[in-house]
N, C-alpha and C positions, 0 to 999 in steps of 0.2 A: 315208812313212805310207800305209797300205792304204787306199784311197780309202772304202771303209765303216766304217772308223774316224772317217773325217771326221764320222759323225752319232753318234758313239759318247758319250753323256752320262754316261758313270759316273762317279760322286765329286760330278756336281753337284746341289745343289737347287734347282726350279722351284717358282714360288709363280704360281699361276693366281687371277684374281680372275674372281667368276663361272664356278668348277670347277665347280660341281654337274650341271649337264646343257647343252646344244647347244653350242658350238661350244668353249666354256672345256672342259668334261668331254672332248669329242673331242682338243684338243690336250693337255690334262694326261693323256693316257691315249697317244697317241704319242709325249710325252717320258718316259714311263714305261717305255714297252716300249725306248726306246732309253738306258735305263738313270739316270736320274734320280730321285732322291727327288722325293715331291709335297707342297706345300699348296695345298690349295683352300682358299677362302673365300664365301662366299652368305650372304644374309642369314635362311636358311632351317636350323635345324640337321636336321630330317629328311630333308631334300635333299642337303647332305651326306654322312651316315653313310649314305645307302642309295650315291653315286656314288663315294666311295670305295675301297670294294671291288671294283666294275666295271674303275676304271681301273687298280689296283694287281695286278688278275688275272693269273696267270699269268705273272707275275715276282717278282723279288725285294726289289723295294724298298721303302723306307720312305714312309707317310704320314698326312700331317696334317690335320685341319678346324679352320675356326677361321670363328664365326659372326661376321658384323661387317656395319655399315650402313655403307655406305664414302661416302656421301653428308654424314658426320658425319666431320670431320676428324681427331677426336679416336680416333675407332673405325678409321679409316686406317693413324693410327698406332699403334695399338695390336696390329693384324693385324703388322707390322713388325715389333714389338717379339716379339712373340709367336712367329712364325716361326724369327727369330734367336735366341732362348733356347729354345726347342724341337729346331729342326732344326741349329744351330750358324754357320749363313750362310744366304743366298740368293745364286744365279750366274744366275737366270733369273725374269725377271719377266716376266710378261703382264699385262698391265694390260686383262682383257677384259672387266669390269663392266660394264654401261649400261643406258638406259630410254631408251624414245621415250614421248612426252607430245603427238601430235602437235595442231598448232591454227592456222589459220589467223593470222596475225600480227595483225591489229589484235583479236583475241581471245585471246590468251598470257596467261594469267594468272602473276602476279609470283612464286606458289609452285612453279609447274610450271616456269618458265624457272632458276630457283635449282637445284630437286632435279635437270634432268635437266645443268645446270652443272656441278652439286658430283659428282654421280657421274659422268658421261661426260668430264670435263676435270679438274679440279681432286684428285679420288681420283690419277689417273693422276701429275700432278705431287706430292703426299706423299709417295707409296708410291716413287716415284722418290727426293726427297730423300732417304730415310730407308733408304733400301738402297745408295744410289750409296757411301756412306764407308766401308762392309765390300768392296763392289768393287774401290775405289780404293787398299787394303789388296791387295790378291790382284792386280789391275792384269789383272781379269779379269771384263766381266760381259756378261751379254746383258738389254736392255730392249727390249720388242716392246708399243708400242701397239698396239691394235686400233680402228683409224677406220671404215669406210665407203663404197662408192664415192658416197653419199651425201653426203660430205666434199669430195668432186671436183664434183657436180653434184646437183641437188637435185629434189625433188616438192612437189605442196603440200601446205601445212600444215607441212612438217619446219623450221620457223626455228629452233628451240632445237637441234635434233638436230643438223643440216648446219654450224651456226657452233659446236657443239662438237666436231664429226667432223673439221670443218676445224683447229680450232683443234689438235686432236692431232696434227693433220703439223707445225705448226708447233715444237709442244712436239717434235717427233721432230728436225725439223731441228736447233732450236735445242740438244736433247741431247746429237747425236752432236757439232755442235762443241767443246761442252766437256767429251765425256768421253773420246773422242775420243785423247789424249796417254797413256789411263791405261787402255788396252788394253782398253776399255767399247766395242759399241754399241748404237746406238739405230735403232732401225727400226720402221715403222707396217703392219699387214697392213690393205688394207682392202678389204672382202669385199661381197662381190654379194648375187646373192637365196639364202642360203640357208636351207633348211627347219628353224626352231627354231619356240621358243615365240612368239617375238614378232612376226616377221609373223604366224604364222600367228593368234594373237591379233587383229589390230589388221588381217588385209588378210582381204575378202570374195574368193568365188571366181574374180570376174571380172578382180580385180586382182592375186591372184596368176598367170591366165593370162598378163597381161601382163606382167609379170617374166619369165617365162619365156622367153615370145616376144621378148624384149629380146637374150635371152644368144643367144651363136652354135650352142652345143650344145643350146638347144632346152629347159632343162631346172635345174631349180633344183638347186641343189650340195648334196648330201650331208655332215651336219658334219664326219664322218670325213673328207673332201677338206680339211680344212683343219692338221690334223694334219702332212704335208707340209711346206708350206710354215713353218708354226712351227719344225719340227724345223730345216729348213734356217738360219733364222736365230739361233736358239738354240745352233747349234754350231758346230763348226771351221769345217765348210762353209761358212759362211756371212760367215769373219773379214775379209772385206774389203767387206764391204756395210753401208753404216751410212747414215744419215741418208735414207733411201730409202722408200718409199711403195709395196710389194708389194700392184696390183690381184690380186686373187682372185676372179673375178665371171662366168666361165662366157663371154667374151668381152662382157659387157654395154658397155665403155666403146669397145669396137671401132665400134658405130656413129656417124654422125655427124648423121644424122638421125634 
């Protein structure tokens, strides 16, 4: 096999959660150009219909939107459902949904620790069950959580975030062993400081300095940098890597102080 075959996606479909823009839209748009059908999902439908066409640009394939609260388990599975009778399978899931709520722990309020639960952890394992038995059919699939180096170590106020960042290596490990026989794997990207909406949201200027100053290169990551590494475990290239925890974070876990 020609070793650029090895990233060669054609015939399958990827289903991105959190397609519509930063770092979902950047890899639904690198598994497009290397030949895969797309669905995105957002809870937004004019965020959607406008990153659609961005990513499907200037190739040939097929794609889908599908508006859903994935925080709502019923609307998790219904993205699944939906998908599968639209697009005819899924061979590639990214489970890249999430919220930060951040708060101080003895101030966590009991709605805020639930929603960023159900969407950053518990979405990820539905949309799992609910695709794994068309994989296990083909004895073919790729699942890519998306954790956090946040997930590895943590800042304050992130207690919801970190013990759900965390808990998705866990849900990764525990995947690839049991999908593992059935020619499935499971693997977690988790990513540094990169410039989306939600730090940039939620950090002041002096604390995005410090992210920066964190990484080796000086420099927060570009979404498109994360496209890369998606493609790699989404495809051939990638058939012997499973249960594994791909940092992506500009060198930030390099230090040790």
């Amino acid at each position: 096999m020609n070793n650029l075959n090895l990233f060669d996606l054609s015939g399958r479909v990827a289903l991105v959660t959190g397609g519509s823009k930063g770092l979902g839209k950047a890899m639904a748009r690198g598994l497009a150009q290397a030949g895969a059908d797309i669905v995105i999902s957002s809870r937004h439908a004019e965020e959607l219909e406008k990153a659609l066409p961005e990513i499907l640009e200037g190739t040939r394939q097929r794609g889908l939107t599908v508006t859903v609260d994935l925080s709502k388990r019923s609307e998790a599975e219904r993205l699944a459902r939906t998908a599968l009778e639209k697009m005819g399978r899924v061979d590639i899931l990214i489970n890249n949904a999430g919220t930060n709520l951040p708060s101080p722990i003895d101030q966590v309020r009991d709605e805020d620790w639930d929603e960023v639960l159900a969407l950053n952890l518990s979405a990820c394992m539905v949309l799992s069950r609910a695709l794994v038995p068309q994989m296990k059919e083909r004895r073919w699939g790729r699942i890519i959580h998306i954790s956090s180096v946040l997930g590895l170590g943590s800042k304050v106020g992130r207690s919801a975030y970190s013990a759900t960042k965390r808990g998705v290596i866990g849900l990764t490990q525990a995947g690839a062993l049991d999908l593992g026989p059935f020619g499935i794997t499971v693997n977690c990207i988790a990513p540094g400081p990169f410039l989306t909406d939600l730090p940039l949201r939620l950090l002041n200027e002096g604390e995005k300095k410090k992210f920066s100053d964190r990484t080796a290169l000086g420099r927060w990551g570009k979404p498109e940098e994360m496209a890369g590494p998606a493609l790699l475990l989404a495809s051939e290239a990638g058939s012997y890597i499973t249960g594994e925890v791909l940092v992506v974070d500009g060198g930030v876990m390099a230090h040790t102080l």
